[in-house]
C-alpha positions as CSV (number, residue, x, y, z in Angstrom):
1,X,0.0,0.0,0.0
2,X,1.1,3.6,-0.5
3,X,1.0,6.2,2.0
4,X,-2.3,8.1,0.1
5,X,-3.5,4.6,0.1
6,X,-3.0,4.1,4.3
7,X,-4.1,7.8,5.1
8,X,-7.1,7.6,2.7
9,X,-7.9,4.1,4.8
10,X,-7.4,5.6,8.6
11,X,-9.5,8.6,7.5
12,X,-12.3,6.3,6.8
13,X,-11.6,4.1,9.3
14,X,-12.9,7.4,11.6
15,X,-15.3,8.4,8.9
16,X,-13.3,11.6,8.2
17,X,-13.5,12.0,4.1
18,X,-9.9,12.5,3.1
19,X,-9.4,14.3,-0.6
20,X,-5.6,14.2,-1.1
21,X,-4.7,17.9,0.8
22,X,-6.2,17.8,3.8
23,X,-4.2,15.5,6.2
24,X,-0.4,15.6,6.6
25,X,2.2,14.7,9.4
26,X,2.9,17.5,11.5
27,X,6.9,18.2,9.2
28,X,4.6,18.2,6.2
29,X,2.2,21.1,7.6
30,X,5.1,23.3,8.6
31,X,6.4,22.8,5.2
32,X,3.1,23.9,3.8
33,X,3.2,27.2,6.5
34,X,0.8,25.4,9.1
35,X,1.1,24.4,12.9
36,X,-1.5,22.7,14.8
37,X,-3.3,24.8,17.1
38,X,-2.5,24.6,20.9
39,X,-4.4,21.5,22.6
40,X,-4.6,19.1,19.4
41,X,-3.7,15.8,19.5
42,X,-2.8,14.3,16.4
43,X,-6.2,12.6,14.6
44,X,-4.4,9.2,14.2
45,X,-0.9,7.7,14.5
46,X,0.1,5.3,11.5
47,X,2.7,3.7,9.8
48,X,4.0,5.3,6.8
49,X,6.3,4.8,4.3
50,X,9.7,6.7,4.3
51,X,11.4,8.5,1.2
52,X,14.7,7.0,0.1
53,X,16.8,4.3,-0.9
54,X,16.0,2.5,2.5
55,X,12.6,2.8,2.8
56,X,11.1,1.6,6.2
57,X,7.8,2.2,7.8
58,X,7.7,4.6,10.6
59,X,5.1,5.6,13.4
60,X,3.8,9.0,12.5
61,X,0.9,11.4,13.8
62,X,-1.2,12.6,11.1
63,X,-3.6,15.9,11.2
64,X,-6.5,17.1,9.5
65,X,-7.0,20.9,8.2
66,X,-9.7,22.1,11.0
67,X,-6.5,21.1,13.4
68,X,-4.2,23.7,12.3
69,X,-3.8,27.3,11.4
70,X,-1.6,29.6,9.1
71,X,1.0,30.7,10.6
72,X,1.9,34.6,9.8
C-alpha cells in the first residue's frame, strides 16, 4: 500500500473523508506554512512509508486541516 492509500484508509476508518490535501504529518504542515493549534492531538498515528533508498515504515501522527492554522 502507499501512504495516500494508508491515510485515505485511517481517515475512513474514523469516517473523516480525506481528498488528497487535507491530512499531513505534523513536518509536512510546517512545510506547507501550518502548525497545529495549541491543545490538538494528532487525529491518528500510523505507519508510513519513508522516502529513500531504504525505505522503512515509521510511526507518524497525522492531522487534518480544521486542526491547524496559518501561521503569519
Amino acid at each position: 500500500m502507499s501512504n495516500q492509500e494508508i491515510i485515505a484508509l485511517e481517515a475512513s476508518k474514523k469516517g473523516y473523508e480525506y481528498n488528497g490535501n487535507n491530512i499531513y504529518t505534523y513536518p509536512e504542515w510546517s512545510k506547507r506554512g501550518y502548525k497545529p493549534m495549541k491543545g490538538q492531538r494528532a487525529f491518528c498515528m500510523t505507519h508510513l512509508w519513508t522516502n529513500g533508498i531504504n525505505r522503512r515504515k515509521i510511526l507518524v501522527g497525522l492531522f487534518t486541516l480544521e486542526q491547524v492554522t496559518l501561521v503569519s
